[in-house]
N, C-alpha and C positions, 0 to 999 in steps of 0.2 A: 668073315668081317671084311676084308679085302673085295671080295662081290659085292658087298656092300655098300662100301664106299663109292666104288667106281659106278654101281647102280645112280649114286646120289651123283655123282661128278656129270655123269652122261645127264640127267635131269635137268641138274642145274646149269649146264652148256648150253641145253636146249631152249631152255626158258629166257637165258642171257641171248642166244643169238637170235630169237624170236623177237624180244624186246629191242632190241639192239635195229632188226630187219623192218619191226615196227615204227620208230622213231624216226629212219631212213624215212622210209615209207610217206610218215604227218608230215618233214618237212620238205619233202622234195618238191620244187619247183613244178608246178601244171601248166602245159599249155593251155589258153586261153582263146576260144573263140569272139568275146567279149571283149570291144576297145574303150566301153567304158572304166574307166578305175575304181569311179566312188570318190567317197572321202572317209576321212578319219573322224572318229565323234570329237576331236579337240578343233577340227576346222567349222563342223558343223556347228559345232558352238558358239566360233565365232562369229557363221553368217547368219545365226540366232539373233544373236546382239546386235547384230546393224539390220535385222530387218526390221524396214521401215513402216511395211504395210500393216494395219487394223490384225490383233491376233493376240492370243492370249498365251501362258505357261502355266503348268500345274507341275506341283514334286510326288511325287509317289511314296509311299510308306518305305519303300529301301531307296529314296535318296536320288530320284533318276528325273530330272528335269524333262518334260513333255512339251512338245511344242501343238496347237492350235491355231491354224490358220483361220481368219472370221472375216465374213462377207455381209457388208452392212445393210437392207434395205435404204433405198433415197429418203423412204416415209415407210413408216411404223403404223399402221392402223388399228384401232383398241383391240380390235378380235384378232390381230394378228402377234402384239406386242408380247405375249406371255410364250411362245408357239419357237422351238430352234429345231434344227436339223441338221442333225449332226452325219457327218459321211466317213466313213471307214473304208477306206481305198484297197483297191486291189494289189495284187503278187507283184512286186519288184517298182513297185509306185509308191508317190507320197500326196501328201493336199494339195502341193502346188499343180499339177495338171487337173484337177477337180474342178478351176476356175471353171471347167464349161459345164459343169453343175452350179459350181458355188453361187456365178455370175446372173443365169435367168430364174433359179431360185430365189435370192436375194430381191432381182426385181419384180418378182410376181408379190414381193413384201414381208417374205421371211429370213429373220437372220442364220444364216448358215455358215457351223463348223466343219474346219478336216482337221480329221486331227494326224499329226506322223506318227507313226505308232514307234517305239524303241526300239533301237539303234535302225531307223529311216528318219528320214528327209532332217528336218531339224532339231529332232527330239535327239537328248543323250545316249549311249548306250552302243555297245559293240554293234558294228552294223554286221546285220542279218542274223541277229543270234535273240534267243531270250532264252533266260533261264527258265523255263518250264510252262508246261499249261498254264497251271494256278497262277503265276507272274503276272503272264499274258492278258489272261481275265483280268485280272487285278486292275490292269491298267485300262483297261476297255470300260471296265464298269467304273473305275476313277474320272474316267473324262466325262463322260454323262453323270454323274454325282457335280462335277466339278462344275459345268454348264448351267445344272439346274440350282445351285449356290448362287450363279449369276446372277436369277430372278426368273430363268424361264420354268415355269410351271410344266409346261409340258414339250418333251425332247422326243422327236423324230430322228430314227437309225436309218442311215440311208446304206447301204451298204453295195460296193462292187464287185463280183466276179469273186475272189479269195473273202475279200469284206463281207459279202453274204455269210459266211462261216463265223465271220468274227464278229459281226450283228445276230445271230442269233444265240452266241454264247453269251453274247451281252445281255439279251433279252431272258436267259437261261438265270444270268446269275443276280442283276436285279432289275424282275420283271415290273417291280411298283412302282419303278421310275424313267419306263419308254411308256409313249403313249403310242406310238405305231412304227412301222418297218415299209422300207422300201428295199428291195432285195432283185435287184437289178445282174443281169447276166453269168449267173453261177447253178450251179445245178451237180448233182452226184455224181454224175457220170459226164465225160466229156466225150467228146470223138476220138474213135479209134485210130491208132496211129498217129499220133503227132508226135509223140516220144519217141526215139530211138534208145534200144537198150545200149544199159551201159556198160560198159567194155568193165571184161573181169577187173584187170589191173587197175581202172582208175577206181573200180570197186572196193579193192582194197585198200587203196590209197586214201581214200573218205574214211573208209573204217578206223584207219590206223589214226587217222588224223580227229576223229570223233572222239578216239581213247585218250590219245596225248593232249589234245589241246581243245579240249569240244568247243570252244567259244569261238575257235576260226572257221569262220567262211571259207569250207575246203569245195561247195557241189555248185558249181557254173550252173544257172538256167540258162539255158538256150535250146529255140525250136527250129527246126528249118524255115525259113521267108520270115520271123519273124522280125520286128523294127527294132534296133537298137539306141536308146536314145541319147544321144550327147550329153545329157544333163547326170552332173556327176553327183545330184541325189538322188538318184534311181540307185535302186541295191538289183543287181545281177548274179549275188553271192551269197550262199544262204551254208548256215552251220547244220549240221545233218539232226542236230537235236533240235532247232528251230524246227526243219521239214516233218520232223515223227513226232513232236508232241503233242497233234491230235488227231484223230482220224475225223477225218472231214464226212467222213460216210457216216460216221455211225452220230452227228446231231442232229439234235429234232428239238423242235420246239416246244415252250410247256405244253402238257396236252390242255390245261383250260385257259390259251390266250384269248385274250377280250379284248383286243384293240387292232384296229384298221392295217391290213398288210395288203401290200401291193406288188407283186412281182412279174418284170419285166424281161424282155429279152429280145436282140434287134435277131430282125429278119435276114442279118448278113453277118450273123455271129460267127465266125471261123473257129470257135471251140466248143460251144455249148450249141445241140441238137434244141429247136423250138420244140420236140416233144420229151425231152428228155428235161427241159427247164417243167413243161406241165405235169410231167411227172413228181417232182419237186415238190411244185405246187400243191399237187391234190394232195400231200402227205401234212400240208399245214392244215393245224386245227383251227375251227372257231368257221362262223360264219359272214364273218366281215373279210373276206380276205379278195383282191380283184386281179387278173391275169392280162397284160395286153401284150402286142407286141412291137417291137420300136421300127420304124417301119424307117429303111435306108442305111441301118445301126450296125455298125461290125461290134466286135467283142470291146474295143477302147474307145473307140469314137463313135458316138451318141451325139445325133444334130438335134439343135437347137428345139424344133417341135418337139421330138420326146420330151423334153425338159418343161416346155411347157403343158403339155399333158400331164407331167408329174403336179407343176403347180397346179393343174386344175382339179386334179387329183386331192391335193392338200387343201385346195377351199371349199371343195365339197366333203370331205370328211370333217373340218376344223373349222372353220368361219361361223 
């Protein structure tokens, strides 16, 4: 009996100094390569409320206020009046840098949404976290329902870079209501070497912080040479359940899509290989789908001719 006890004594020390080692662990203070900070979803709320510019809000079924940035055509034309395009931004961005989508889309005569997706840019919600795939989708396939409520009949997914991922789950979960996809510089595999691995202890450090408090933004992005931008709605902080809730590899589009896909990719992409994006490509089905390449384009900055190839793109599929 006595062995016994102390069997359970030794267990239950271990388990106490473990838990104990782990709590250290979630809140211990990180260095921080990163001088941007962010904000808080109670600030973002606020700069929600005074923004001034053309832009919509939708509530989500759990209660999470979404933000909608909206770029007006000058003039509407009958074949184009029914016709939006909607852009799902890429990794550690929100709508607001999309203006140089939003802007020569708009004037080529279609009205174009970003939307920030939760907890970014102006939308509610722990920044860099969601609570799970199914969430996620939810919210992706809410703002395209929410658009086409507007009166547009028919919604164009424009997606960038990480937004190609979350444009095609959109088009996964309701395919009845996109009429086509632009899937701009994202692809399976990216170039080797841009990551450096991550040092065991900060590895730990994530974990423990994953257990105790999953909703905090415990895993810094950062690459070498990459830009870091001043603008404190940029998210640079992401919760490790945010990063693992879906494998990026393993979606694929329905196999019987029927509607015009366009994927793109600039010829000075610093992450994404132009045959690694054609790879991509050959794996979408259907046979409307067009390949080009953005000629001058790193992976975030896309000059102005691309954009307007995309709109010529869009009047000859829709007009």
């Amino acid at each position: 009996m006595k062995i016994f006890k102390r069997v359970v004594y030794i267990i239950v020390s271990l388990v106490l100094a473990i838990v104990i080692f782990g709590l250290i662990l979630a809140y211990l203070p990180a260095p921080s390569r990163i001088k941007n900070k962010g904000i808080t979803p109670e600030e973002a709320a606020v700069l929600r409320q005074n923004y001034k510019g053309p832009h919509e809000v939708f509530t989500t079924s759990d209660g999470v206020t979404l933000f909608l940035r909206r770029w007006n055509p000058d003039t509407i034309s009958p074949a184009k009046k029914d016709i939006a395009v909607l852009i799902f931004s890429g990794f550690t961005a929100y709508s607001g840098p999309y203006s140089m989508a939003g802007i020569p889309i708009s004037k080529g005569g279609y009205t174009v949404f970003g939307l920030d997706y939760r907890g970014h840019g102006l939308s509610d919600g722990t920044r860099g976290d969601s609570p799970g795939k199914d969430r996620w989708i939810a919210d992706l396939a809410g703002s395209v329902k929410y658009i086409k409520g507007l009166g547009f009949k028919r919604v164009v997914v424009l997606g960038h870079s990480l937004g190609v991922a979350f444009a095609m789950c959109a088009a996964d979960a309701v395919p009845d209501q996109i009429s086509g996809l632009i899937l701009l510089s994202g692809a399976y595999e990216g170039r080797k070497g841009l990551n450096k691995p991550v040092p065991f202890f900060q590895q730990l450090r994530i974990l423990a912080s994953s257990i105790f408090r999953p909703s905090y933004p415990a895993v810094e992005y950062y690459r070498e040479g990459m830009n870091v931008s001043k603008d404190t709605l940029f998210n640079f902080r992401y919760s490790l359940r945010f990063l693992t809730m879906m494998d990026v590899k393993k979606l694929r589009l329905p196999p019987n899509l029927n509607i015009p896909v366009l994927v793109g990719v600039g010829d000075k992409d610093e992450l994404f290989e132009i045959g690694k994006v054609k790879d991509f490509y050959n794996l979408i089905p259907g046979n409307k789908k067009e390949f080009f390449v953005m000629k001058n384009a790193t992976h975030a900055k896309i000059p102005l001719e691309s954009w307007e190839e995309i709109v010529a793109w869009l009047d000859k599929k829709y007009k």
